[in-house]
DRENMIVO-757316 format. One record per residue (C-alpha): x, y, z. Coordinates in Angstrom, 2 decimals. Layout:
N
east  north  up
X  Y  Z;
...
END
This chain:
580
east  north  up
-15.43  10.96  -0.62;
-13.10  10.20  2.23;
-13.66  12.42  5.52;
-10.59  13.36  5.61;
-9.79  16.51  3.14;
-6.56  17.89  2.07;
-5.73  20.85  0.25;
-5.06  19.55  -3.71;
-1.27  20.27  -4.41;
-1.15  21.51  -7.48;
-0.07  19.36  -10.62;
0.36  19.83  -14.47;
-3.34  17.29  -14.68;
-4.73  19.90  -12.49;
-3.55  22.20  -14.73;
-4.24  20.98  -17.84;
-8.17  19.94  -16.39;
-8.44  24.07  -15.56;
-7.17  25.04  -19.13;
-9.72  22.85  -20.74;
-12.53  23.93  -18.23;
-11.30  27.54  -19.27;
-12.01  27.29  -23.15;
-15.37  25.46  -22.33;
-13.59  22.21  -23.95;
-15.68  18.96  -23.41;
-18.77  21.98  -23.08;
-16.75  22.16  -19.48;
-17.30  18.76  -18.66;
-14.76  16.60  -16.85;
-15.16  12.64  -17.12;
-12.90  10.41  -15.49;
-12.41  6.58  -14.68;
-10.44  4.12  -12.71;
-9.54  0.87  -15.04;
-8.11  -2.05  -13.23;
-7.38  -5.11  -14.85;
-9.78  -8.22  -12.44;
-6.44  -10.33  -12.37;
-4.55  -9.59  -8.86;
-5.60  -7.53  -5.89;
-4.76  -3.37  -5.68;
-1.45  -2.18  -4.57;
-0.60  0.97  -3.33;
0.50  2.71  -6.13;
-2.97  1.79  -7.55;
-4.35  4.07  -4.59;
-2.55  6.73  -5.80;
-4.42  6.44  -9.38;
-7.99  6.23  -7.32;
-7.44  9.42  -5.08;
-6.03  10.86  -8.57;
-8.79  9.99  -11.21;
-11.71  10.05  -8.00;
-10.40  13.02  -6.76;
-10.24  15.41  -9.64;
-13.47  14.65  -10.44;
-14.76  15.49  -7.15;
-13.06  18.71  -7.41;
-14.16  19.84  -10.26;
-18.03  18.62  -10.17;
-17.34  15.84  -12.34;
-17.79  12.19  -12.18;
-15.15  8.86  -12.04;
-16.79  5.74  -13.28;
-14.64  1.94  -12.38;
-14.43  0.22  -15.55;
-12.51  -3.33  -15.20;
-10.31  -4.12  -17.84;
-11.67  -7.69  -18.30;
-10.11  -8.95  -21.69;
-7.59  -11.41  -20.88;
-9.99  -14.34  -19.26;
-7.36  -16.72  -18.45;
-6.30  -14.12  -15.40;
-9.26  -13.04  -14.15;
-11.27  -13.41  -11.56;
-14.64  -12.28  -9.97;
-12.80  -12.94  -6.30;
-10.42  -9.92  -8.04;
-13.42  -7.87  -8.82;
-14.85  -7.66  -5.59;
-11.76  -7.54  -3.60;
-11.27  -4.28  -5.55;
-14.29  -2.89  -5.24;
-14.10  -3.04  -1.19;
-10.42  -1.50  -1.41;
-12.18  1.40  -3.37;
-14.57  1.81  -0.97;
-12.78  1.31  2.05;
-9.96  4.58  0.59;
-13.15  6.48  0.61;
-15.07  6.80  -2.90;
-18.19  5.42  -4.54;
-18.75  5.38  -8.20;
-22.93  5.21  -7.75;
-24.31  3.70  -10.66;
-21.24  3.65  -12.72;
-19.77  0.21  -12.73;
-18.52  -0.66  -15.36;
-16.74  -3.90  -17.11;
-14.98  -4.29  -20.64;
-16.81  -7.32  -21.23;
-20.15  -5.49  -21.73;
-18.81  -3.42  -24.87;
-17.76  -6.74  -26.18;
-20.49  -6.70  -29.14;
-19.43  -3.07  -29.65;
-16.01  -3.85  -29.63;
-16.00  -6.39  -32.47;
-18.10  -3.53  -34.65;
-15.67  -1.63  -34.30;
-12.78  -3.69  -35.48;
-15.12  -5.01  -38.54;
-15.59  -1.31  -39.44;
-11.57  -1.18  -39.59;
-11.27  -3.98  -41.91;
-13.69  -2.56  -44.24;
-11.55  0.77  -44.16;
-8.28  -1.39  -45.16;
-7.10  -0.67  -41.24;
-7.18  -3.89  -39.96;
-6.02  -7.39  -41.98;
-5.90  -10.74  -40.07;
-2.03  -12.15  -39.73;
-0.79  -15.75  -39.78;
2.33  -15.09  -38.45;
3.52  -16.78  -35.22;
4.99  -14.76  -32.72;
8.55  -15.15  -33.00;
7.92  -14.42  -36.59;
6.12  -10.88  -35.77;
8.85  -10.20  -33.63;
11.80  -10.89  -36.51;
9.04  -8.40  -38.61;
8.97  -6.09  -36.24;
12.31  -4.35  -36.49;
14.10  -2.97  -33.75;
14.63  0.57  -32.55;
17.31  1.23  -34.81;
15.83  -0.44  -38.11;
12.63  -0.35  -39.73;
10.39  -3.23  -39.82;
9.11  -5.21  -42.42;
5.48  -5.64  -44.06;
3.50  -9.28  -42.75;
3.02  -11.17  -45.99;
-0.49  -11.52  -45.36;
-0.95  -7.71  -45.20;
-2.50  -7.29  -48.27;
-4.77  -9.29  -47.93;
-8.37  -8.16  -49.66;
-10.95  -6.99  -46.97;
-13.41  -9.66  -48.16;
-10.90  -12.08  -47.11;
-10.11  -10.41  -43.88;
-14.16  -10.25  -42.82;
-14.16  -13.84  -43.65;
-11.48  -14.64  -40.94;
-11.94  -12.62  -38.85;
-15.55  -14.24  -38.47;
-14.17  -17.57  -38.54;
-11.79  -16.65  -35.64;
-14.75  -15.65  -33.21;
-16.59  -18.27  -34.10;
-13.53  -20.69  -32.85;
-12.64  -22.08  -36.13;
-8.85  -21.68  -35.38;
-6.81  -23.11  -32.20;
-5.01  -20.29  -29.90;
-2.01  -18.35  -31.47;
-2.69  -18.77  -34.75;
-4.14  -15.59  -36.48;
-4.41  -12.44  -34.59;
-5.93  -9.14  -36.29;
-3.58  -6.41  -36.74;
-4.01  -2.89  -37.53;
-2.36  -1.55  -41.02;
-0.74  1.37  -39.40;
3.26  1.87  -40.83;
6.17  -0.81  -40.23;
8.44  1.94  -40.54;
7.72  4.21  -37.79;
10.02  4.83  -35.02;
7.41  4.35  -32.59;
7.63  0.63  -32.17;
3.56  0.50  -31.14;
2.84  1.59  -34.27;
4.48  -0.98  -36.63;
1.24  -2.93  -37.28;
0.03  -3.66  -33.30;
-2.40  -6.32  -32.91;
-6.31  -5.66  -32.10;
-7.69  -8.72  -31.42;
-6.10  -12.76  -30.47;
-7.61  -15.96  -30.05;
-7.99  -17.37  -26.82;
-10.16  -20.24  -26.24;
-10.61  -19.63  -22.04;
-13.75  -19.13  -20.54;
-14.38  -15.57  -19.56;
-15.52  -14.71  -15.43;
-18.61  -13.20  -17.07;
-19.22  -14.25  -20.35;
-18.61  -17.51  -20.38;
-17.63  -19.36  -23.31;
-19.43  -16.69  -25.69;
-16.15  -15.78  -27.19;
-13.40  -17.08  -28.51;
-11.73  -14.01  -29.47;
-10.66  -10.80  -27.39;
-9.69  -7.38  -27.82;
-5.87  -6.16  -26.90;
-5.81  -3.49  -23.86;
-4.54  -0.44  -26.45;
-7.48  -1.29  -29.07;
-10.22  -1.85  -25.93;
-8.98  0.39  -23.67;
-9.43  3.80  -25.94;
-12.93  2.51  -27.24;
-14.45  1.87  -23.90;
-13.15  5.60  -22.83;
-14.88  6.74  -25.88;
-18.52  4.52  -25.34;
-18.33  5.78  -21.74;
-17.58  9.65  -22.22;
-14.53  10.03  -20.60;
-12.70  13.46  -20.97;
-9.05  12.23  -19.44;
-7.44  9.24  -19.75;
-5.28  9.63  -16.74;
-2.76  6.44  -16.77;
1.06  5.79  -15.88;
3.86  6.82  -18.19;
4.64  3.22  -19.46;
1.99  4.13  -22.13;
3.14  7.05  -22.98;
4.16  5.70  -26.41;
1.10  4.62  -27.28;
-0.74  7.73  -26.88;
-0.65  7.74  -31.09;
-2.39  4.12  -31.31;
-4.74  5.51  -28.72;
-5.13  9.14  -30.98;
-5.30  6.60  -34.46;
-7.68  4.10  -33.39;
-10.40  6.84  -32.56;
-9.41  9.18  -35.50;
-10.08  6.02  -37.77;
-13.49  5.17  -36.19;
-14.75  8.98  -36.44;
-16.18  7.99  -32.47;
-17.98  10.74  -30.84;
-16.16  11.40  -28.14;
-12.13  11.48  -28.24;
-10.79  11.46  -24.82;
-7.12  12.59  -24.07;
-4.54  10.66  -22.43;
-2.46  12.25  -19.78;
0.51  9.91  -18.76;
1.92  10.37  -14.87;
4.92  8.98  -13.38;
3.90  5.78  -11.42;
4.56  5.25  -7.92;
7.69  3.22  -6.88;
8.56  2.07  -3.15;
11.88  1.01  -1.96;
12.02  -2.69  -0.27;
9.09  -3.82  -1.94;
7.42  -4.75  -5.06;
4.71  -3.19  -7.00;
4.61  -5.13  -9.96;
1.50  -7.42  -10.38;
3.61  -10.04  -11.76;
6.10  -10.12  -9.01;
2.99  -10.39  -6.57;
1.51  -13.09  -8.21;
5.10  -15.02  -7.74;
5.01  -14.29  -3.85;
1.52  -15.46  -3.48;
1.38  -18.28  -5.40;
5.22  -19.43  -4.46;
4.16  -19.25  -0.74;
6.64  -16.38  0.41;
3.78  -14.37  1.70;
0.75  -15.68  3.33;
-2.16  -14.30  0.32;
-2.48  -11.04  -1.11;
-3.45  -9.56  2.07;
-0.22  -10.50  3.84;
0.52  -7.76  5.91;
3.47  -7.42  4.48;
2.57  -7.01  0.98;
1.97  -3.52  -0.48;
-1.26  -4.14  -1.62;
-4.08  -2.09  -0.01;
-5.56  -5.13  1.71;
-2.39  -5.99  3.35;
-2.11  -2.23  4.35;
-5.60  -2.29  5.70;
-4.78  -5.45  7.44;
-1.30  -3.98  8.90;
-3.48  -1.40  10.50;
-2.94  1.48  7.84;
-5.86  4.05  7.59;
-7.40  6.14  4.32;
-6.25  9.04  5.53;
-2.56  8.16  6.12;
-2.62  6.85  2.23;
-4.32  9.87  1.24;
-1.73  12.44  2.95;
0.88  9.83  1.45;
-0.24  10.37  -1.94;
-0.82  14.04  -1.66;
3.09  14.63  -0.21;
4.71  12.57  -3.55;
2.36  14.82  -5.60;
1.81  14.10  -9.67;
4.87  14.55  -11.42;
5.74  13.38  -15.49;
9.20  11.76  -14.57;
9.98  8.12  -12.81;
11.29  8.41  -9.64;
11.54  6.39  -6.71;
9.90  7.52  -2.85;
11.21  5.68  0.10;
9.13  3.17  2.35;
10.08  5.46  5.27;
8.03  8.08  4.27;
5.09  6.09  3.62;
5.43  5.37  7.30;
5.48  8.92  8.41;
2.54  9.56  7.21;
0.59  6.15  8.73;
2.78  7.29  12.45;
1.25  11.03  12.28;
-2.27  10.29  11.21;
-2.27  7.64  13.84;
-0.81  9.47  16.91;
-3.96  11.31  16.21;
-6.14  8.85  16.64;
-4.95  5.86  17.86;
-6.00  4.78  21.83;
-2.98  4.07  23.17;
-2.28  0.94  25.84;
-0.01  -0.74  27.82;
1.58  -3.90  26.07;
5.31  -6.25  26.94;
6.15  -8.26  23.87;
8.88  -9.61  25.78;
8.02  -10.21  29.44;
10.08  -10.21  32.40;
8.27  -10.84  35.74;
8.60  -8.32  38.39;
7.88  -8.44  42.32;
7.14  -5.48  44.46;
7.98  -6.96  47.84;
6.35  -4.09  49.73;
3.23  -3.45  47.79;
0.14  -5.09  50.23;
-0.73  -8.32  49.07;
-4.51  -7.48  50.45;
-4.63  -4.73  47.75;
-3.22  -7.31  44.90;
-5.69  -6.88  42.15;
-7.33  -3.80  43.68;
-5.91  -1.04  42.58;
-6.44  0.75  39.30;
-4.72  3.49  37.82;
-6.00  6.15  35.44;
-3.75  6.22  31.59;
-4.84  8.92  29.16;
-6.55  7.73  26.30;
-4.56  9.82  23.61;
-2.92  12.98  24.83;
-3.68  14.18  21.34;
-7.72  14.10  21.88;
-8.14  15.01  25.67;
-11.86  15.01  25.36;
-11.78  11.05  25.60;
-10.42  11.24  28.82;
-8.85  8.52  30.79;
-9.08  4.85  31.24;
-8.55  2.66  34.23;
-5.68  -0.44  34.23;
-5.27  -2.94  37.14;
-2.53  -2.46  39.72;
-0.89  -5.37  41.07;
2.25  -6.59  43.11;
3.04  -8.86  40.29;
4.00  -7.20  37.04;
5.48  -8.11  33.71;
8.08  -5.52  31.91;
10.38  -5.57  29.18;
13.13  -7.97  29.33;
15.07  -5.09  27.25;
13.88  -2.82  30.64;
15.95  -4.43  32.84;
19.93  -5.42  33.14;
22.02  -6.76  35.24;
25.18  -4.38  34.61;
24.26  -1.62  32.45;
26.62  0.47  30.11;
26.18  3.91  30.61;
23.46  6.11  29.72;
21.24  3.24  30.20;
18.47  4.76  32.12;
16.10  1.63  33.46;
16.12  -0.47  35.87;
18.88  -2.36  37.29;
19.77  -2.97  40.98;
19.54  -0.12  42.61;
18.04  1.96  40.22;
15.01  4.07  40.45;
12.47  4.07  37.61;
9.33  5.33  37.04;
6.19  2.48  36.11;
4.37  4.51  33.21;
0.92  5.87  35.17;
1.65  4.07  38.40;
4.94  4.29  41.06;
8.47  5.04  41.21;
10.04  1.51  41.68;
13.85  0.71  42.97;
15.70  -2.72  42.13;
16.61  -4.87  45.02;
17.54  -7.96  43.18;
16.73  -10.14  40.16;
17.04  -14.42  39.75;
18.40  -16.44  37.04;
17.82  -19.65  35.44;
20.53  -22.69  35.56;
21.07  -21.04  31.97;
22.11  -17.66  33.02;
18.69  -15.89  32.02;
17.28  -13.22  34.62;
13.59  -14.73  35.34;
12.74  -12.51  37.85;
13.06  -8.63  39.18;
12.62  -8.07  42.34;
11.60  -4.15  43.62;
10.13  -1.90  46.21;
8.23  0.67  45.11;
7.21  4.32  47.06;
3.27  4.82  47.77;
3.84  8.21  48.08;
4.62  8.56  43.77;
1.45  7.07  43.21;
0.49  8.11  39.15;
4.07  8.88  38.72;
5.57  11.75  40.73;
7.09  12.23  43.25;
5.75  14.59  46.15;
9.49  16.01  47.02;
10.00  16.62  43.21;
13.16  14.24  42.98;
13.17  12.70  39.41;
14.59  9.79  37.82;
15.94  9.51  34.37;
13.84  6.10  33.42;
10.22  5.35  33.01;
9.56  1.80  31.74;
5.57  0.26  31.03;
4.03  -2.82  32.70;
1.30  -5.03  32.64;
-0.44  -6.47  35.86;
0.47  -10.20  35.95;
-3.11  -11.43  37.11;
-5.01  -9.65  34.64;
-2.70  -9.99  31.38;
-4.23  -10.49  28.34;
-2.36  -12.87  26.49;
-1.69  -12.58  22.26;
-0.07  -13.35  19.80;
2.45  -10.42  18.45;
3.27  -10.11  14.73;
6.42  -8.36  13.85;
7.06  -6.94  9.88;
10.26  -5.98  8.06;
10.96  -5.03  4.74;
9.71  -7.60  2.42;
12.78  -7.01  0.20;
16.78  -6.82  1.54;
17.45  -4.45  -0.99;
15.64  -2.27  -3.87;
13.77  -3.94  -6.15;
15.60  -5.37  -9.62;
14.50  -7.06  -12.10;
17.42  -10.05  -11.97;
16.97  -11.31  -8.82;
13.66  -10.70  -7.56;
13.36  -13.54  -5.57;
16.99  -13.55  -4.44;
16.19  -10.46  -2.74;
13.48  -11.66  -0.48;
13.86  -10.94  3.69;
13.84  -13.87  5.02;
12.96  -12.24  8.43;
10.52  -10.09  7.20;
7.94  -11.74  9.37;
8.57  -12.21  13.31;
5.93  -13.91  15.57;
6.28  -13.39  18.97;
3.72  -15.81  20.89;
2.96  -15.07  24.93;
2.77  -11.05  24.85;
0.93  -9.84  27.80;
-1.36  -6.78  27.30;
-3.28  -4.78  29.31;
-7.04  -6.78  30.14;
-9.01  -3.92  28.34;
-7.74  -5.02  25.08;
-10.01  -8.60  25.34;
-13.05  -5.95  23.97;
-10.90  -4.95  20.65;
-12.54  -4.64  17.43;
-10.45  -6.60  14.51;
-9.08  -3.47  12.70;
-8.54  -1.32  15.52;
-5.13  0.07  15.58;
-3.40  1.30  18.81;
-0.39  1.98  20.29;
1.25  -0.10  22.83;
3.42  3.22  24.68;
7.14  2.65  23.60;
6.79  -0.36  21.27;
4.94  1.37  18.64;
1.15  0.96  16.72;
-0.44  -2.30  16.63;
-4.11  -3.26  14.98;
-5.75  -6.40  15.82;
-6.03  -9.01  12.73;
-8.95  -9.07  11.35;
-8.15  -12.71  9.72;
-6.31  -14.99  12.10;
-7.86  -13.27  15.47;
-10.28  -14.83  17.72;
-11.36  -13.49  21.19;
-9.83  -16.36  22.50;
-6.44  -15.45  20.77;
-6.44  -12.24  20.11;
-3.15  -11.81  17.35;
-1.97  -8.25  17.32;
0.15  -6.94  13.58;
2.51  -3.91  14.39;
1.79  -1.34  11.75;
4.12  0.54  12.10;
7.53  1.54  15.02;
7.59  4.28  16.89;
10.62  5.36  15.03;
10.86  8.26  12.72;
13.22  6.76  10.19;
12.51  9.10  7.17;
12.32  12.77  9.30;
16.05  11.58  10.58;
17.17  11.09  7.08;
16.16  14.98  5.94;
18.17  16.75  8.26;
21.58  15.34  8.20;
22.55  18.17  7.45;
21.63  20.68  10.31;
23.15  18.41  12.60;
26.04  18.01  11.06;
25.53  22.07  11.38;
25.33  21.84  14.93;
28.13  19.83  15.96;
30.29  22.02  13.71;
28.88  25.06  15.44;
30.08  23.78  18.63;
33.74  22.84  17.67;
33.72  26.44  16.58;
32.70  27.62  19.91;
35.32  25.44  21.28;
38.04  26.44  19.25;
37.27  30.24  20.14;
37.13  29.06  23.50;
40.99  27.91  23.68;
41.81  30.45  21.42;
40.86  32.60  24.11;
42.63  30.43  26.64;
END
């Protein structure tokens, strides 16, 4: 389990877990699993799902297995299986001894379905798909039987053996359960168990030439395994029944119950497998662990921690309708877990050189300050950062003629130089292009760490780097991967094209060139940066912002008190001239 515990909200599968605990149901046993499919990397609404199915086991003494869903070989991949096994490690959980794959029930699987066709469940169909579709029926009209449905079981064992032993090309049979053409649940009208498919599997090879469908493998391996709940997204909702059937048919020893949740959707970005597979493989991102993809290596590259996803997926909380949670909360929760913990550091994305005139040019290089390590933990005390009469700062820190309320430095303006002086603009030069290159100041000895001994104050303080002992890196800036909310019509239409900023030449403080790839801080005033773990070197460090400084999504739930405030104070001011 992760280190970092929360208090478990309480949820209608929490509920539903106690009641069954209660009347001693499963002999009080609780059995859960996590089932991804090996055929794209983990998202974050797959995170939610792991702290859901790993978590309630934990809390109530039980145990979460990982089974992958490996029955559709011409996806998968064992690059897939381990990248998914590190992101479930990395969010905090282990599953012991309890790895599981599809592929091993295999043998099992294909009892199974014989034992259906000797029922008269199961018959093997000839139909092509569009023609099982035109069967089918729709929502509004009843479907009609396969004309190979009646096939005699003796037949059906005969082709079905001839299909696994690759006697028949790809599409051409599949074996269908004998369930009712007429029911209004669509996933009942005769669903197909088993298709040819002549790809070799990740792990067992070329053995077979037939596979299971998810809704007849996924029940069965929940069954062979033990599992009590059968936690999994509402899409499958309506075929709860084929799950129910399927075991009531095979008489299996252990029936698991589904519970269906509503599955996690993000604004600006996309968590459908499919639509990631398009970005990746199209080139709009740079692999699945782009930083700006929503998977949970991209997040973990991006600088996002366990706990920030964990206190994410507690807040949006378990809940049996669709709805969608903004990307700006999502944030909040990665900004408050790291202002915690995050070191923060000096660091200009944008430089500007400045020149103290007066500061001694004997002491260039000399002097060090002390910063504070993280106000937040002020056991780790302070660190020290090079002084010198050559600085860089913000080019957005300085201007020429400033509108009002603009509170840094311009000439003859007093600032304050975050940890060091109070600083006064004397003059700035520009290039044949109009561009200020250079701000020139004098700064007061006597404010040394950033006060001033006769208590004057000034309204701007602005961060620096020393010049001579810069560290320079590259900067990565990230912006909604989408424009707009994800639709189905024009996915790709509704890509950001400047979702990804690179900002080359950044100067940061020198005590960065010991950074660990991973490490997240926060450069004071620009926001929280972590240091790439892919494309980094010491020799060029590259540095991903994780996240701004801004608090978009506590802004956007209190519009309301202050639109309460400023009408409290026109009604002051009307009793005021009423008065009058």
């Amino acid at each position: 389990m992760s280190g970092n515990e929360t208090t478990p909200a309480a949820n209608f599968i929490r509920q539903r877990i106690t009641e069954d605990i209660d009347q001693n149901k499963n002999n009080g046993k609780v059995m859960t699993r996590f089932p991804p499919e090996p055929n794209g990397y983990l998202h974050i609404g797959h995170a939610k799902s792991i702290f859901l199915n790993f978590g309630l086991a934990d809390e109530f003494n039980g145990l979460c297995n990982l089974r992958f869903d490996d029955t559709n070989p011409a996806k998968e991949d064992t690059a897939y299986t381990s990248s998914i096994q590190e992101d479930v490690k990395w969010l905090g959980f282990d599953w012991e001894d309890r790895l599981h794959y599809t592929s091993n029930y295999f043998c099992k699987l294909y009892d199974f379905a014989v034992e259906l066709i000797k029922k008269g469940k199961a018959y093997v169909c000839d139909l092509n798909a569009d023609e099982i579709r035109k069967y089918r029926g729709t929502l509004t009209e009843p479907g009609q039987d396969s004309p190979f449905r009646d096939r005699s079981i003796d037949e059906n064992l005969d082709l079905f053996k001839r299909m696994k032993d690759g006697e028949f090309a790809d599409g051409t049979r599949l074996l269908r359960a004998k369930i009712d053409m007429t029911s209004p649940n669509l996933t009942l009208r005769d669903p197909a168990l088993y298709r040819i498919k002549a790809d070799t599997h990740h792990r067992t090879g070329d053995t077979w030439r037939i596979y299971p469908m998810y809704d007849f493998a996924h029940c069965l391996s929940d069954s062979i395994e033990g599992i009590t709940h059968s936690l999994c997204t509402l899409e499958f909702e309506n075929n709860r029944p084929l799950y129910d059937w399927i075991l009531d048919q095979l008489e299996v020893d252990c029936h698991p119950q589904q519970i269906e949740f509503a599955r996690l959707n993000l604004t600006r970005t996309a968590l459908s497998k499919r639509k990631l597979i398009q970005l990746v493989e199209n080139n709009y991102v740079d692999g699945w662990d782009d930083p700006r993809m929503p998977t949970i290596a991209g997040l973990r590259r991006k600088g996002y921690s366990p706990g920030a996803i964990r206190n994410f997926c507690e807040r949006i909380g378990v809940a049996k309708r669709d709805s969608e949670v903004e990307m700006a909360l999502l944030e909040f929760c990665v900004r408050e877990d790291l202002n915690k913990t995050a070191p923060r550091v000096l660091g200009v994305l944008k430089p500007l050189k400045l020149v103290i005139e007066n500061y001694p040019e004997h002491q260039d290089g000399e002097d060090e300050l002390d910063a504070i390590i993280n106000p937040e933990q002020p056991e780790l005390g302070y660190r020290k950062v090079p002084f010198s009469r050559e600085l860089y700062i913000e080019q957005d820190d300085f201007m020429e003629d400033p509108p009002k309320k603009y509170f840094r430095l311009s000439p003859g303006r007093e600032v304050r130089l975050r940890f060091a002086y109070f600083v006064t603009c004397t003059g700035f030069e520009k290039d044949d292009d109009g561009n200020v290159t250079e701000v020139r100041c004098t700064y007061d000895p006597e404010t040394r760490g950033g006060s001033a001994p006769d208590k004057r104050k000034v309204k701007g303080t602005i961060h620096w780097v020393s010049a001579k002992h810069a560290l320079n890196a590259q900067v990565r800036l990230f912006d909604h991967l989408l424009k707009e909310d994800d639709s189905e019509d024009d996915f790709l239409n509704q890509i950001n094209p400047d979702s990804l900023t690179v900002l080359e030449d950044c100067k940061l403080e020198p005590g960065l060139a010991n950074a660990r790839p991973g490490t997240t801080y926060q450069f004071e005033r620009m926001g929280y940066f972590c240091l790439d773990s892919k494309d980094s070197s010491p020799e060029s460090p590259v540095f991903n912002r994780t996240v701004t400084l801004r608090d978009a999504w506590v802004k956007k739930q209190t519009p309301k008190q202050g639109q309460k405030q400023k009408q409290g104070k026109k009604q002051k001011q009307r009793k005021k001239q009423q008065q009058k």
